[in-house]
C-alpha positions, 0 to 999 in steps of 0.5 A: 465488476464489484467495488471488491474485485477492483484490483489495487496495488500495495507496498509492505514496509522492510522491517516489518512487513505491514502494509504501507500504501494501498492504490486503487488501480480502476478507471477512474484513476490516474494511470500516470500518478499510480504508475509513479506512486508504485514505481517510488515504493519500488525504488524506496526499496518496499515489496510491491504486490497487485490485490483487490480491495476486497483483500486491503478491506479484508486486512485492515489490521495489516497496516505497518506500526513501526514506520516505513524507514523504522529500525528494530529500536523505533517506537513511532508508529507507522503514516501509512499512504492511502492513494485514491482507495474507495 
């Protein structure tokens, strides 16, 4: 399988929909640590969704800006998490 098609996990930010964290789910990977990384962006309350890092590579621009805990009136701009991506 070419590094593209390794399939990965995201979570978007609640307020604006940008991308907050990005998992790669491959062999080599901690199955436990990505089970609870996708389990806590669930339970913060973050849309989860299973892509390729072809698809995260693809949308660089995607990643959220206002932060992940942000209201319409924050300014700072978003620390995203990046977990094991190649």
């Amino acid at each position: 399988m070419s590094d593209e098609q390794v399939p990965a996990y995201i979570a978007r930010c609640r307020v604006c929909g940008g991308i907050i964290m990005a998992a790669v789910d491959d062999d080599e990977v901690d199955r436990g640590a990505l089970a609870e990384d996708v389990a806590r962006a669930i339970r913060d309350g973050h849309s989860v969704e299973r892509v390729t890092v072809g698809w995260v590579r693809s949308h660089a621009d995607d990643w959220c800006r206002c932060g992940d805990d942000a209201t319409e009136n924050d300014t700072e701009p978003a620390q995203p998490m990046l977990l094991a991506f190649a």
